[in-house]
C-alpha positions in Angstrom: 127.6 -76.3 -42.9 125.1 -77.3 -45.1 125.7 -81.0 -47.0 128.5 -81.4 -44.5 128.9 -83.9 -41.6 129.2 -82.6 -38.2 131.8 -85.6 -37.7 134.3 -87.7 -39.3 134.6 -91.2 -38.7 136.7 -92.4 -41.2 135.7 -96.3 -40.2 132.0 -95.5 -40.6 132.6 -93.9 -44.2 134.9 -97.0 -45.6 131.9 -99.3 -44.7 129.1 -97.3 -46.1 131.7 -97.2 -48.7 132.5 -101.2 -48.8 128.2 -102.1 -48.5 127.1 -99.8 -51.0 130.0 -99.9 -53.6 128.6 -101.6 -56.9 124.8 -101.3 -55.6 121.8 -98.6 -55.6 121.7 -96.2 -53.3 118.3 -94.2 -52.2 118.2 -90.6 -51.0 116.3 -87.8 -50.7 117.3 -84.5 -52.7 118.0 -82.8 -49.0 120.8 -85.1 -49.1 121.7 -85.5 -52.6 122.2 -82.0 -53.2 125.3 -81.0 -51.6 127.2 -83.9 -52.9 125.7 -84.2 -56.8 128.8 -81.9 -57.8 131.1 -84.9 -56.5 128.6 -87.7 -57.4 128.8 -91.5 -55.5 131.6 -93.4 -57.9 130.4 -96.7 -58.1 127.2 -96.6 -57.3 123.4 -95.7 -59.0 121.7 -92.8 -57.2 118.4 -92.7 -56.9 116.6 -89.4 -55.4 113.1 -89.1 -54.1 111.6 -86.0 -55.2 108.5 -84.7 -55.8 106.6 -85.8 -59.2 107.6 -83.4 -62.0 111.2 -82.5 -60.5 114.0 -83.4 -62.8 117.1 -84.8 -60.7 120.0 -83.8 -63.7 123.1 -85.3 -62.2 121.2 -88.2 -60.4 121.1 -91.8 -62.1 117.7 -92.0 -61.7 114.6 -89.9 -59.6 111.9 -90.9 -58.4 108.8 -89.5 -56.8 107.8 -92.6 -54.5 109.8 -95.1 -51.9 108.1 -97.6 -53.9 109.3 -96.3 -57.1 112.5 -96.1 -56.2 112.7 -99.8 -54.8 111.2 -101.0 -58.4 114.5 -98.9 -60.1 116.8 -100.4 -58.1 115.0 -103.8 -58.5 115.1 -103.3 -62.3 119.1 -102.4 -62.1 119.7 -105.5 -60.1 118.6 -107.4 -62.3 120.2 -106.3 -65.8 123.5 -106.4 -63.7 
């Protein structure tokens, strides 16, 4: 069941879906794994990995929280 959820709450999904349309979104690769085939429309991935392992079909990687903050920070504001 891997990259699956063990539910489905379809009101829960249309609001993750409504806050993080058009905005970054921060994951680990655990969780971006099972969906990078399918990607997030709409929104900039950004996964923490480890330093020196190359995220292909994420938006951006990065290897700290604090990283990955300064990406999104940087996306913000050329949008």
């Amino acid at each position: 069941m891997r990259g699956d959820l063990p539910w489905r709450l379809p009101a829960d999904m249309a609001r993750f879906r409504g806050l993080t349309m058009g905005h970054s979104v921060i994951m680990g690769r655990a969780s971006w794994e099972p969906i990078a085939e399918h990607g997030m429309p709409g929104r900039r991935v950004i996964v923490l990995s480890r330093p020196n392992r190359e995220q292909e079909s994420a938006d951006s990687a990065a290897s700290s929280l604090s990283e990955a903050l300064q990406i999104a920070t940087q996306v913000a504001l050329e949008t």
